[in-house]
Chimera marker file (.cmm) of the C-alpha trace (Angstrom):
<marker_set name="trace">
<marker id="1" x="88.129" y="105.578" z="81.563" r="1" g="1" b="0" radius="0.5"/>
<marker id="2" x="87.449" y="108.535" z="83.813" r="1" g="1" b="0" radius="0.5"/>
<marker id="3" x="84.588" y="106.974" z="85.309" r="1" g="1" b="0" radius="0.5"/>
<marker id="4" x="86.460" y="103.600" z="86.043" r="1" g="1" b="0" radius="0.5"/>
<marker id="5" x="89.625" y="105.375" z="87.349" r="1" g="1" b="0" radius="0.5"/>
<marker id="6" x="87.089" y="107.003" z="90.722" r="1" g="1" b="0" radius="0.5"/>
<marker id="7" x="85.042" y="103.928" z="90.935" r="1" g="1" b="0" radius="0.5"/>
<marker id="8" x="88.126" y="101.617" z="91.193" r="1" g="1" b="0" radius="0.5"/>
<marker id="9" x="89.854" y="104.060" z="94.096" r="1" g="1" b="0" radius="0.5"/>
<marker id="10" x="86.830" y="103.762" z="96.000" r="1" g="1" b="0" radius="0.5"/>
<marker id="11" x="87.008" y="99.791" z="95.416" r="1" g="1" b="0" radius="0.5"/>
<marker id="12" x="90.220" y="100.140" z="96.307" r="1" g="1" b="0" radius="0.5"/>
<marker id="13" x="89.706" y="102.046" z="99.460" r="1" g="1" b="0" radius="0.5"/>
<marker id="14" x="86.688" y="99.784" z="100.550" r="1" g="1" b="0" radius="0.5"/>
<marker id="15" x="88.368" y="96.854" z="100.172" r="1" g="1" b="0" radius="0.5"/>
<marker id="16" x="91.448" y="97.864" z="102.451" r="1" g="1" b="0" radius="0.5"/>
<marker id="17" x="89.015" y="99.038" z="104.972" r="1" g="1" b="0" radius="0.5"/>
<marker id="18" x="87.067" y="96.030" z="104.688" r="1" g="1" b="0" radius="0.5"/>
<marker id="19" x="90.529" y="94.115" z="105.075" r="1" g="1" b="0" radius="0.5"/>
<marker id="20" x="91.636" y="96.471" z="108.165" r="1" g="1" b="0" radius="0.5"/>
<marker id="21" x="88.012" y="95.439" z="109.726" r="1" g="1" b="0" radius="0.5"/>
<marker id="22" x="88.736" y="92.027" z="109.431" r="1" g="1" b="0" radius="0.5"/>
<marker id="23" x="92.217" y="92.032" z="110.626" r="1" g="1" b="0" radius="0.5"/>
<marker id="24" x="90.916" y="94.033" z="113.578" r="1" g="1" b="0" radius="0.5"/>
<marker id="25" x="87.820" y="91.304" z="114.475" r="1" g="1" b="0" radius="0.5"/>
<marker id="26" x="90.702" y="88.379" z="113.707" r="1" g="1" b="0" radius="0.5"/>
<marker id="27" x="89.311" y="87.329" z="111.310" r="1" g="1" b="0" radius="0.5"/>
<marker id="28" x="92.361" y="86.735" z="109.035" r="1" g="1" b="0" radius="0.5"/>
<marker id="29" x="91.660" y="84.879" z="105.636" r="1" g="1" b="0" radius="0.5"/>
<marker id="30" x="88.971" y="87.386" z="105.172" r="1" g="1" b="0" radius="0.5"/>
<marker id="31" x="91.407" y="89.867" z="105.642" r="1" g="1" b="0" radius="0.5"/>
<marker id="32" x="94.063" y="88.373" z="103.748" r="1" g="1" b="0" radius="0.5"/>
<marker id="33" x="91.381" y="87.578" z="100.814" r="1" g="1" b="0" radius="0.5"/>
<marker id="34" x="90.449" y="91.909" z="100.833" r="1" g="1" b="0" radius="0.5"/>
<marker id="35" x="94.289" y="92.889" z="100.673" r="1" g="1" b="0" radius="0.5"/>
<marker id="36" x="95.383" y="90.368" z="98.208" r="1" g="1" b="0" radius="0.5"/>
<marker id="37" x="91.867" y="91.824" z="95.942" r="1" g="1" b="0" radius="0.5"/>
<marker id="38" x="93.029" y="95.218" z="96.460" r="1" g="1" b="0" radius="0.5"/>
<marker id="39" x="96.697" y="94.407" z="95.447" r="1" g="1" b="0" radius="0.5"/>
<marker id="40" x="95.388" y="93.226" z="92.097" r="1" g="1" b="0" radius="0.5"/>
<marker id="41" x="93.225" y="96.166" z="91.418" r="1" g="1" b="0" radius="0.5"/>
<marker id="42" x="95.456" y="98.592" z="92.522" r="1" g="1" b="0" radius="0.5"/>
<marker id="43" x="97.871" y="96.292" z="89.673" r="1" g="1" b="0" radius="0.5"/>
<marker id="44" x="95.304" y="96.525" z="87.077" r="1" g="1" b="0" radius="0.5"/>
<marker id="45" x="94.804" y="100.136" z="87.359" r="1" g="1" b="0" radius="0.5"/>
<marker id="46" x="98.588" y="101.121" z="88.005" r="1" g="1" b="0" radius="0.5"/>
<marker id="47" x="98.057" y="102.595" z="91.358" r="1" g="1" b="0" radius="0.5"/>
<marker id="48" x="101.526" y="102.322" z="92.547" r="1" g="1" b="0" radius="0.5"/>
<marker id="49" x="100.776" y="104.083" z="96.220" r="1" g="1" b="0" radius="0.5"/>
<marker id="50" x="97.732" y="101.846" z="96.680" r="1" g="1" b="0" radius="0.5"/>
<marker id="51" x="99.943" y="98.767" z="95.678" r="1" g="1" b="0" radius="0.5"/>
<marker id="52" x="102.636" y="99.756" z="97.651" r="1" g="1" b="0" radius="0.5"/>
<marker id="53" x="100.540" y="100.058" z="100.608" r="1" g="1" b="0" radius="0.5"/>
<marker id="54" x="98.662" y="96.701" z="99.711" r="1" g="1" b="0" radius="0.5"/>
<marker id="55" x="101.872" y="94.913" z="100.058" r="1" g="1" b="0" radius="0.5"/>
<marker id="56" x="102.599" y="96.793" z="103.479" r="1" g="1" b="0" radius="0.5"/>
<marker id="57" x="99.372" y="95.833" z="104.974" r="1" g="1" b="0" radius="0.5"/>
<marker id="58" x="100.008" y="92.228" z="103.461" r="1" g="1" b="0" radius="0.5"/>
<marker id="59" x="102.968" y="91.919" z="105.385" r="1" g="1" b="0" radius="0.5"/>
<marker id="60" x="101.329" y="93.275" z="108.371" r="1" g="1" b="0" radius="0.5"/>
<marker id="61" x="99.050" y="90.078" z="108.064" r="1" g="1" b="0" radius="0.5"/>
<marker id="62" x="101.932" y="87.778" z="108.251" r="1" g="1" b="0" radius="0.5"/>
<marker id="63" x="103.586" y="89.729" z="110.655" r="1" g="1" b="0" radius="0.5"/>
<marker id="64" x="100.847" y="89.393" z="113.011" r="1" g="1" b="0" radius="0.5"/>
<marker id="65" x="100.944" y="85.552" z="112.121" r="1" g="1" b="0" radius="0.5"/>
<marker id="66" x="104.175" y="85.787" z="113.124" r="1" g="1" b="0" radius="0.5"/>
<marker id="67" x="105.669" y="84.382" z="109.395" r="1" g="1" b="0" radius="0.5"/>
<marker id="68" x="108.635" y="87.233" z="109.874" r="1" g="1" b="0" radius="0.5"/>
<marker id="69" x="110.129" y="85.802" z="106.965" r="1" g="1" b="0" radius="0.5"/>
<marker id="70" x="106.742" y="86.179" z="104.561" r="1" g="1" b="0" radius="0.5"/>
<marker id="71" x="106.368" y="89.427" z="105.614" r="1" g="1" b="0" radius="0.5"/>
<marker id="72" x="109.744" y="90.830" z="105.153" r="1" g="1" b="0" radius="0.5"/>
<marker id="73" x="108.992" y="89.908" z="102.011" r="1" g="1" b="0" radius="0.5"/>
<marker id="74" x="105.954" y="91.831" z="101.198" r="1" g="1" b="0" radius="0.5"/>
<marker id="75" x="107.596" y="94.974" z="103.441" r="1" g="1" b="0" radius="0.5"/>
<marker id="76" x="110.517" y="94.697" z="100.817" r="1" g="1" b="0" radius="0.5"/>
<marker id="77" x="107.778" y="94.695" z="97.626" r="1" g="1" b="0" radius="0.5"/>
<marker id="78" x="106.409" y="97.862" z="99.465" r="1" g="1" b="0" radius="0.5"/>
<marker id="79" x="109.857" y="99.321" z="99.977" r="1" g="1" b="0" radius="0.5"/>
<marker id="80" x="110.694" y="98.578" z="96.267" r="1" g="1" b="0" radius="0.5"/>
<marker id="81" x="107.647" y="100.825" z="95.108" r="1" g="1" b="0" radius="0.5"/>
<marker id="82" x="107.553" y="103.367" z="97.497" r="1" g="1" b="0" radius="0.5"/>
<marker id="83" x="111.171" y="104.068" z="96.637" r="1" g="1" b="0" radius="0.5"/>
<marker id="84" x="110.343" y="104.197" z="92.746" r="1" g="1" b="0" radius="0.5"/>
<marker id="85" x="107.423" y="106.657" z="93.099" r="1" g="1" b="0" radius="0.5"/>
<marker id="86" x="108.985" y="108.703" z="95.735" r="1" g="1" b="0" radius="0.5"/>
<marker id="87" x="106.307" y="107.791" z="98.641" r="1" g="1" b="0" radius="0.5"/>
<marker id="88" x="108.219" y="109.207" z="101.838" r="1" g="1" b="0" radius="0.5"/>
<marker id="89" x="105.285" y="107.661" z="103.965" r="1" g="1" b="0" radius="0.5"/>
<marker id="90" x="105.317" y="104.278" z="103.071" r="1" g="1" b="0" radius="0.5"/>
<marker id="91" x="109.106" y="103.646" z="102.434" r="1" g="1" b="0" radius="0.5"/>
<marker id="92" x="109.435" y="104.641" z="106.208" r="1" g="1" b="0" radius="0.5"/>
<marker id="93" x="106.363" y="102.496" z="107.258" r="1" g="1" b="0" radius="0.5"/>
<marker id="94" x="108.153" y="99.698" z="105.435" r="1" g="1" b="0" radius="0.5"/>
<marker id="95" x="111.712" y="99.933" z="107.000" r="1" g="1" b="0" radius="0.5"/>
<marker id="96" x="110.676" y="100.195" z="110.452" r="1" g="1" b="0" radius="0.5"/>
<marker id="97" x="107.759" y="97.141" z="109.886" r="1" g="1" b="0" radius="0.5"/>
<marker id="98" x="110.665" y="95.233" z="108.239" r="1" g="1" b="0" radius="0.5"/>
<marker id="99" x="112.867" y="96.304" z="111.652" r="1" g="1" b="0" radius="0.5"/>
<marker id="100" x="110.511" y="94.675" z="113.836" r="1" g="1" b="0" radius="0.5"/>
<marker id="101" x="110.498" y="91.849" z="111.575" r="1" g="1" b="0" radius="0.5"/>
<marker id="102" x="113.704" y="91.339" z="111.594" r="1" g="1" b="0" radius="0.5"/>
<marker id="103" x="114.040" y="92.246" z="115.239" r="1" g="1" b="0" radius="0.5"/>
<marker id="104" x="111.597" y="89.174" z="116.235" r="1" g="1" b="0" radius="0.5"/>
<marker id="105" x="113.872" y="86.530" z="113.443" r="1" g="1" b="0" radius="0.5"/>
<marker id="106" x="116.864" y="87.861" z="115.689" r="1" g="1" b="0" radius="0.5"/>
<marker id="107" x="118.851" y="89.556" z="112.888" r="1" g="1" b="0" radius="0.5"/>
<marker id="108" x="119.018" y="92.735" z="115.061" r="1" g="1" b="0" radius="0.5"/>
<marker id="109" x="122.278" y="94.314" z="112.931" r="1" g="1" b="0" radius="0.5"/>
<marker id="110" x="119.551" y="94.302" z="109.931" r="1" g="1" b="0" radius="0.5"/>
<marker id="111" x="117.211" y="95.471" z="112.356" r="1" g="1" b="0" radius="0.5"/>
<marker id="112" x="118.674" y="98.729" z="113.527" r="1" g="1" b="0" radius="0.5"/>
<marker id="113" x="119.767" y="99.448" z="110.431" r="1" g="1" b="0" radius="0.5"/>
<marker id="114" x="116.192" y="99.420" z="109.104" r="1" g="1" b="0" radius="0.5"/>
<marker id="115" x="115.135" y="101.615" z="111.588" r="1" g="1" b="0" radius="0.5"/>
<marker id="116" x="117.827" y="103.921" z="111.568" r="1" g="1" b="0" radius="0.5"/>
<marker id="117" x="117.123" y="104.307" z="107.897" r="1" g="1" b="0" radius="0.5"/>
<marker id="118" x="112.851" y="104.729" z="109.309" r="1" g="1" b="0" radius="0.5"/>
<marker id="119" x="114.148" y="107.377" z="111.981" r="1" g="1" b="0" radius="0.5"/>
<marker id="120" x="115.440" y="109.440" z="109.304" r="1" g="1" b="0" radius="0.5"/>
<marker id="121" x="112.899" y="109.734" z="106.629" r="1" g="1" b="0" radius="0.5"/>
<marker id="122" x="110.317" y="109.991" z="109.554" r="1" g="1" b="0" radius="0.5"/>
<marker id="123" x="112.152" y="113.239" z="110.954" r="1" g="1" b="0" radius="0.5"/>
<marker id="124" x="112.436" y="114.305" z="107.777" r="1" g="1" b="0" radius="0.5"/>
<marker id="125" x="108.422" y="113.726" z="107.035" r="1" g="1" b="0" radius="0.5"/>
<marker id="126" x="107.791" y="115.274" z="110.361" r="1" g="1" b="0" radius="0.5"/>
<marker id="127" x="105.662" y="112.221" z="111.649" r="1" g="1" b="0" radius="0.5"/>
<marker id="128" x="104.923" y="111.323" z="115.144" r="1" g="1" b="0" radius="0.5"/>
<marker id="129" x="105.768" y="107.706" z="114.759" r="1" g="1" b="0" radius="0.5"/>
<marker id="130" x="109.520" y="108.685" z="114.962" r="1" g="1" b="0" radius="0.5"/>
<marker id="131" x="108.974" y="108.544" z="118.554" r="1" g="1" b="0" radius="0.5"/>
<marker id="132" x="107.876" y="104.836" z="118.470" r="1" g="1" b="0" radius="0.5"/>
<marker id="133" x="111.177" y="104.167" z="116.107" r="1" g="1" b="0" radius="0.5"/>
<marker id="134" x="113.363" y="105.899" z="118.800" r="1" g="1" b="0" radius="0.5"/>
<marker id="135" x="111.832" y="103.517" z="121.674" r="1" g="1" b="0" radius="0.5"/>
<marker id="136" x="112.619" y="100.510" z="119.559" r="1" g="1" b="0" radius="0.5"/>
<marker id="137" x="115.977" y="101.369" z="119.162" r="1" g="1" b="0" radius="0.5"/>
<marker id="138" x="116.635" y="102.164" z="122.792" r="1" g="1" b="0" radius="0.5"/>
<marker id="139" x="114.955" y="98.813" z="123.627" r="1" g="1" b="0" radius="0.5"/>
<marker id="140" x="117.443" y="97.136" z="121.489" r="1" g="1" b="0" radius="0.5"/>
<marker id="141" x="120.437" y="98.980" z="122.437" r="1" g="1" b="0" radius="0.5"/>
<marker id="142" x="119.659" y="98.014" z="126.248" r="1" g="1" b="0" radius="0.5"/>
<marker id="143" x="119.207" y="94.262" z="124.894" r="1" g="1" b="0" radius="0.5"/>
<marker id="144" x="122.578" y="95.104" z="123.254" r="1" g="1" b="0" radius="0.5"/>
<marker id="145" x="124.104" y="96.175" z="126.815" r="1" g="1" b="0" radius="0.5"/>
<marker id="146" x="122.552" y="93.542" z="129.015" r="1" g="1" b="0" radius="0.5"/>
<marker id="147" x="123.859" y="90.932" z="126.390" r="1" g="1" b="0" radius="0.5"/>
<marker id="148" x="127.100" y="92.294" z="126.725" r="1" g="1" b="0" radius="0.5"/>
<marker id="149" x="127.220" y="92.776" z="130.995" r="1" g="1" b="0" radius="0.5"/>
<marker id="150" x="126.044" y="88.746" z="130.809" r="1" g="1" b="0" radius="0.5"/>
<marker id="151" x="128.693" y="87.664" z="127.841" r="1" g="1" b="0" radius="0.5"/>
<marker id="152" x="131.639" y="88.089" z="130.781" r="1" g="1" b="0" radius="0.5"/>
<marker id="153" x="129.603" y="86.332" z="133.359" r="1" g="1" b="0" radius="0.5"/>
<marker id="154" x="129.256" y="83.571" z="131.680" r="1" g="1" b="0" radius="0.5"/>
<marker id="155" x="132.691" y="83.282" z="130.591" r="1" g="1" b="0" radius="0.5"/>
<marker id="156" x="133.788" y="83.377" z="134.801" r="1" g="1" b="0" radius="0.5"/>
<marker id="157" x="130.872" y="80.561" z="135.538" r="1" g="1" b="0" radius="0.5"/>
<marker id="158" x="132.091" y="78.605" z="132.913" r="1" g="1" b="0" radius="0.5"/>
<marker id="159" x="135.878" y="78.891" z="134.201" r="1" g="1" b="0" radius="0.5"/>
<marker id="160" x="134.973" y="78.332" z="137.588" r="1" g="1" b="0" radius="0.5"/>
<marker id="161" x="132.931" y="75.348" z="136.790" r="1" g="1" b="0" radius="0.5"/>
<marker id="162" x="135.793" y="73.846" z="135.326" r="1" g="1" b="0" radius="0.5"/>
<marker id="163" x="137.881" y="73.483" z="138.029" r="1" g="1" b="0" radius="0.5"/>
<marker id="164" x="140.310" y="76.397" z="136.601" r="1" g="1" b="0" radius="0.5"/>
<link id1="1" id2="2" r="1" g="1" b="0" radius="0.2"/>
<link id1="2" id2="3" r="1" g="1" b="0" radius="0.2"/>
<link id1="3" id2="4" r="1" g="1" b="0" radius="0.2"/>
<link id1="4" id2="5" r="1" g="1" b="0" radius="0.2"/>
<link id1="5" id2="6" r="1" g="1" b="0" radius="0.2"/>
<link id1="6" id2="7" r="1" g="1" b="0" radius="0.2"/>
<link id1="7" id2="8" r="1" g="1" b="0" radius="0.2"/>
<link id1="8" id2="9" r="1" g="1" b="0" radius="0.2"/>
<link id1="9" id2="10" r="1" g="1" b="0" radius="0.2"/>
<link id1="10" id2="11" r="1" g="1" b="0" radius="0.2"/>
<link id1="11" id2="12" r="1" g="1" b="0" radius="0.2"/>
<link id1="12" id2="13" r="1" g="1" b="0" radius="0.2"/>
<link id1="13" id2="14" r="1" g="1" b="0" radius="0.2"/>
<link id1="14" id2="15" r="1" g="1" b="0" radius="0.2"/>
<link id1="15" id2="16" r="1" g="1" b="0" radius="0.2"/>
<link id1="16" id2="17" r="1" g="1" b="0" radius="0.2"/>
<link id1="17" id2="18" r="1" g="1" b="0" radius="0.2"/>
<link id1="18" id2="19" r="1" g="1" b="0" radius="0.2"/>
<link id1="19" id2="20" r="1" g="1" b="0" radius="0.2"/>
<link id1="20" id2="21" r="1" g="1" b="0" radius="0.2"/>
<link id1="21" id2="22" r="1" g="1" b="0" radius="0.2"/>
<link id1="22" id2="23" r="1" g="1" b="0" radius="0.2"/>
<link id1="23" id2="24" r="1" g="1" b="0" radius="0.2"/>
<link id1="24" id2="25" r="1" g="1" b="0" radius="0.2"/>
<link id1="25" id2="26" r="1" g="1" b="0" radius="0.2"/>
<link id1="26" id2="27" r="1" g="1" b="0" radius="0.2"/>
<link id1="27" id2="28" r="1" g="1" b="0" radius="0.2"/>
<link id1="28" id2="29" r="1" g="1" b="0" radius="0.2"/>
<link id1="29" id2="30" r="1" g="1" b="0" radius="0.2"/>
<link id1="30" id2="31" r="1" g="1" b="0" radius="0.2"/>
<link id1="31" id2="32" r="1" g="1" b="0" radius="0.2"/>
<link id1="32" id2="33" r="1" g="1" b="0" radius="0.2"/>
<link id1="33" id2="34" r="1" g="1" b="0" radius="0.2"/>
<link id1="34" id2="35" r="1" g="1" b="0" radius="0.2"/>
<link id1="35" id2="36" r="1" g="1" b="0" radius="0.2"/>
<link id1="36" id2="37" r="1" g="1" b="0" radius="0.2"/>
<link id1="37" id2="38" r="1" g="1" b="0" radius="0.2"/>
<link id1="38" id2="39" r="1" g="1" b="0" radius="0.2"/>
<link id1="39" id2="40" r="1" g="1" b="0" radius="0.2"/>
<link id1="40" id2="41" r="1" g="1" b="0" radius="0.2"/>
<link id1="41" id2="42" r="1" g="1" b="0" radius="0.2"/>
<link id1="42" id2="43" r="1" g="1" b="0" radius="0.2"/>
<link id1="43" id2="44" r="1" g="1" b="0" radius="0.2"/>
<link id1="44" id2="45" r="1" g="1" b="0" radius="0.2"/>
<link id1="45" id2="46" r="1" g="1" b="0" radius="0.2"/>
<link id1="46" id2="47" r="1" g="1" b="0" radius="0.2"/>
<link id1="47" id2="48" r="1" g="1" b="0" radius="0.2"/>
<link id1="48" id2="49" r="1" g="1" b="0" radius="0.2"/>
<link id1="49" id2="50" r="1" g="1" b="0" radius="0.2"/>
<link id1="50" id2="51" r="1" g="1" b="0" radius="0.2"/>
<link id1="51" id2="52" r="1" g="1" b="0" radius="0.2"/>
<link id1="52" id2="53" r="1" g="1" b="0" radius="0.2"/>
<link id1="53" id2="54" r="1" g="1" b="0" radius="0.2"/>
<link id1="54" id2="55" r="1" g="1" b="0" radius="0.2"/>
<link id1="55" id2="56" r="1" g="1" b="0" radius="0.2"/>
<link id1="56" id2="57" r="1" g="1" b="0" radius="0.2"/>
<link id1="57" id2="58" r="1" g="1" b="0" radius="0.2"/>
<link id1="58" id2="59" r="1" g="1" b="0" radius="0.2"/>
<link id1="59" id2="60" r="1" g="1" b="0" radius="0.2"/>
<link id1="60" id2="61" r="1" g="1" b="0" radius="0.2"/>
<link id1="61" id2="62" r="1" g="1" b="0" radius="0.2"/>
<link id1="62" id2="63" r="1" g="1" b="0" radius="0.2"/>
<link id1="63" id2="64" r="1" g="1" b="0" radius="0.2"/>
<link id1="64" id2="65" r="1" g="1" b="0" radius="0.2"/>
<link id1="65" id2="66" r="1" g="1" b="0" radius="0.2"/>
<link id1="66" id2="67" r="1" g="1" b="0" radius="0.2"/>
<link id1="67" id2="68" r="1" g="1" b="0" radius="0.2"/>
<link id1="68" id2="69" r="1" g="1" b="0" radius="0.2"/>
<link id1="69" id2="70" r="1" g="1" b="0" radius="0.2"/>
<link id1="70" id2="71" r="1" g="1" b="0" radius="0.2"/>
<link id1="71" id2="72" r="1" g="1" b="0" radius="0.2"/>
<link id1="72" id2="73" r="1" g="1" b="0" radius="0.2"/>
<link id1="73" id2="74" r="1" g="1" b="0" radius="0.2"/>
<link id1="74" id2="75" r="1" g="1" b="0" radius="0.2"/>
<link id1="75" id2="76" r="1" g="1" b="0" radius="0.2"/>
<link id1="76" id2="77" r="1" g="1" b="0" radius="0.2"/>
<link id1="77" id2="78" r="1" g="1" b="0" radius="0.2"/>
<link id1="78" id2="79" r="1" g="1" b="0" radius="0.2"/>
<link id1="79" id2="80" r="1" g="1" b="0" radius="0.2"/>
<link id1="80" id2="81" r="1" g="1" b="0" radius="0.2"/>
<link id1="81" id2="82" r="1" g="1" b="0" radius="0.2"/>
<link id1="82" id2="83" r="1" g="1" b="0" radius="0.2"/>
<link id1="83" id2="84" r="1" g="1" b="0" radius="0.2"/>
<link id1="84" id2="85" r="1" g="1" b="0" radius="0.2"/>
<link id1="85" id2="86" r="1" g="1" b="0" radius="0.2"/>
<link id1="86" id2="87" r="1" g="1" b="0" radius="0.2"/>
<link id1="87" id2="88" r="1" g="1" b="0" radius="0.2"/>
<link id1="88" id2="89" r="1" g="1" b="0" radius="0.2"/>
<link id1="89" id2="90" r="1" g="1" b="0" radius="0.2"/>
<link id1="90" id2="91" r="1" g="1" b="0" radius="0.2"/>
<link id1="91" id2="92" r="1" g="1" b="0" radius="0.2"/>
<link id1="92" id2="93" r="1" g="1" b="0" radius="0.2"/>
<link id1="93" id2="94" r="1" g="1" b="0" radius="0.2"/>
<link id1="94" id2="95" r="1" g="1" b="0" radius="0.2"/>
<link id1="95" id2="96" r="1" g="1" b="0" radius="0.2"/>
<link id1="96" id2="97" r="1" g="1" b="0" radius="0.2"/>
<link id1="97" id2="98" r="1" g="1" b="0" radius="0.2"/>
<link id1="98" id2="99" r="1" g="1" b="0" radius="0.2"/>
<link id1="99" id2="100" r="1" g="1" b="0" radius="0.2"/>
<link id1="100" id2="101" r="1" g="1" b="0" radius="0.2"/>
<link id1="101" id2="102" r="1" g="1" b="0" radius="0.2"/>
<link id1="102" id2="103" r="1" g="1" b="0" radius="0.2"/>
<link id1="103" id2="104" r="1" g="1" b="0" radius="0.2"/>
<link id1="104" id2="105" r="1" g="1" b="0" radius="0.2"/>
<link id1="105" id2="106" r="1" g="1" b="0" radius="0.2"/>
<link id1="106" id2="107" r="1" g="1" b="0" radius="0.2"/>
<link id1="107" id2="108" r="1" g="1" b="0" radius="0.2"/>
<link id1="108" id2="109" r="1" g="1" b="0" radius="0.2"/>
<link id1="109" id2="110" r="1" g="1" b="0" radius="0.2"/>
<link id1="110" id2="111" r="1" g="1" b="0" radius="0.2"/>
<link id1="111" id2="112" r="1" g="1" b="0" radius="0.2"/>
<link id1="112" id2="113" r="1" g="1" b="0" radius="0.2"/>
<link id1="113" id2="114" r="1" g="1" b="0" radius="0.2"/>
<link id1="114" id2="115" r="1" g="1" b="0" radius="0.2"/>
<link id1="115" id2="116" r="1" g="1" b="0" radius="0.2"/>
<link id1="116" id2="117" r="1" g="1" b="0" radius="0.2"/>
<link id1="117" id2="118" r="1" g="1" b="0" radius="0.2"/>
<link id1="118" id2="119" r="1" g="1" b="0" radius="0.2"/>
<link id1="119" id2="120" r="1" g="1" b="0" radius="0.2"/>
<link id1="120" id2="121" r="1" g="1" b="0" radius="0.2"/>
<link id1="121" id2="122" r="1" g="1" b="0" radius="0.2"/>
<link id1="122" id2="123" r="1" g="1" b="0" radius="0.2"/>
<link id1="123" id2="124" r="1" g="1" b="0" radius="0.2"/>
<link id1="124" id2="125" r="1" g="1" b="0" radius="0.2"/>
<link id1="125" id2="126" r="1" g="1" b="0" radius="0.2"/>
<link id1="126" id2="127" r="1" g="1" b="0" radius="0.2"/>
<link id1="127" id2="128" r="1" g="1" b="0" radius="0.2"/>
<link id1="128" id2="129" r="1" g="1" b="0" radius="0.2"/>
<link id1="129" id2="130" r="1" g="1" b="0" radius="0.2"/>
<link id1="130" id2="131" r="1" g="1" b="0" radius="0.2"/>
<link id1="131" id2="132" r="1" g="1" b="0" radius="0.2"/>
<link id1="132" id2="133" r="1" g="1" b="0" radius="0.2"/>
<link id1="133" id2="134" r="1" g="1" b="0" radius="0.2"/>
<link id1="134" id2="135" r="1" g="1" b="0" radius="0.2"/>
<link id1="135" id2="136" r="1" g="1" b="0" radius="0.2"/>
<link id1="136" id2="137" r="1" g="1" b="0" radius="0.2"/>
<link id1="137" id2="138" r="1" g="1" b="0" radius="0.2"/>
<link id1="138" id2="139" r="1" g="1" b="0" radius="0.2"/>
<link id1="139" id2="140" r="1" g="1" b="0" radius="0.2"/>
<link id1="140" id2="141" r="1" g="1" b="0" radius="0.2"/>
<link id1="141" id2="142" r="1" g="1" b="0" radius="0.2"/>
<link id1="142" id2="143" r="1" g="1" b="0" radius="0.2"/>
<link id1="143" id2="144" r="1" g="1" b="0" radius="0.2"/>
<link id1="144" id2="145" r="1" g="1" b="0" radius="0.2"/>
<link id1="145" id2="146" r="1" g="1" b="0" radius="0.2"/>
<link id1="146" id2="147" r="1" g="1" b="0" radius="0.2"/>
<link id1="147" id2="148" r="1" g="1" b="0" radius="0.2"/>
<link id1="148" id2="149" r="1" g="1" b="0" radius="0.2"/>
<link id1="149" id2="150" r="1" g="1" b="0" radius="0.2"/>
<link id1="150" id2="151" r="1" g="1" b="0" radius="0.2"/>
<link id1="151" id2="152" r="1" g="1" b="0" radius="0.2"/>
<link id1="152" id2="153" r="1" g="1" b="0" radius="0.2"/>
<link id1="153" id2="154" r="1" g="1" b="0" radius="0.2"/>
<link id1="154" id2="155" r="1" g="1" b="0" radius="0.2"/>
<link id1="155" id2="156" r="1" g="1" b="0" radius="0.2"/>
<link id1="156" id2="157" r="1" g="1" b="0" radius="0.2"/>
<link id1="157" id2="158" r="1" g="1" b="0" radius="0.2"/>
<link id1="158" id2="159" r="1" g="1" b="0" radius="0.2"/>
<link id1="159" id2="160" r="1" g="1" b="0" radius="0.2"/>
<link id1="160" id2="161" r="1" g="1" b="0" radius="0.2"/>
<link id1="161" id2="162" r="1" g="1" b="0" radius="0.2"/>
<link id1="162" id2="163" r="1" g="1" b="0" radius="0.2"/>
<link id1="163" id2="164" r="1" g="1" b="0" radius="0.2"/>
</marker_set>
């Protein structure tokens, strides 16, 4: 068992940097097929972190095929583990992928909320990518502001064209 347990992390590893190679060259079913391997044998082994992050870069696959919907799903599978094993890391990277998910299927109320909830276990972690969280949601709270400057604009056009 000891000897499996190393040789299956390096599998493991390998195969998600195989995956991230072929994501990289766009070369997607190959990448898909070295994530979804990795998933399983991170399963089979009980590697909860490697699963977790299997799912995440999963749903960075269909995010990047622009399914929002298929991966919001997988962010959510990584969410769900990285909660349960305490993984600060990856339950941020899954909120604030699942923000921009949501973000582009135009549910931004979820999507703030998600990365709000990133924003804050980032700080907490001390990572850098709080900083690309923050410019997300100042890019949505000027969409927020524009949206509501054009909302009474439209209102006046649409009296005026009226004849009122």
């Amino acid at each position: 068992m000891s000897t499996r347990m190393p040789a299956c992390t390096f599998l493991i590893n390998a195969l998600g940097n195989l995956g991230n190679a072929h994501f990289a060259m766009g070369k997607f079913q190959d990448a898909r097929e070295c994530r979804e391997q990795r998933l399983v044998i991170a399963t089979e082994i009980g590697d909860r972190r490697g699963e977790a992050s299997a799912y995440g870069n999963l749903g960075n696959l269909y995010f990047a095929a622009r399914d929002f919907r298929k991966a919001v799903e997988y962010y959510q599978r990584q969410l769900a583990i990285a909660r349960e094993i305490g993984d600060a890391s990856n339950q941020a990277n899954a909120l604030f992928n699942m923000s921009v998910a949501l973000g582009d299927m135009d549910d931004r109320k979820n999507a703030i909320a998600h990365a709000r909830s990133a924003l804050a276990i980032y700080e907490q972690i001390g990572s850098a990518v709080a900083v690309q969280v923050r410019k997300q949601l100042d890019e949505w709270h000027e969409q927020e502001q524009k949206e509501r400057h054009a909302a009474p604009r439209q209102k006046i056009l649409a009296k005026s064209s009226s004849g009122q």
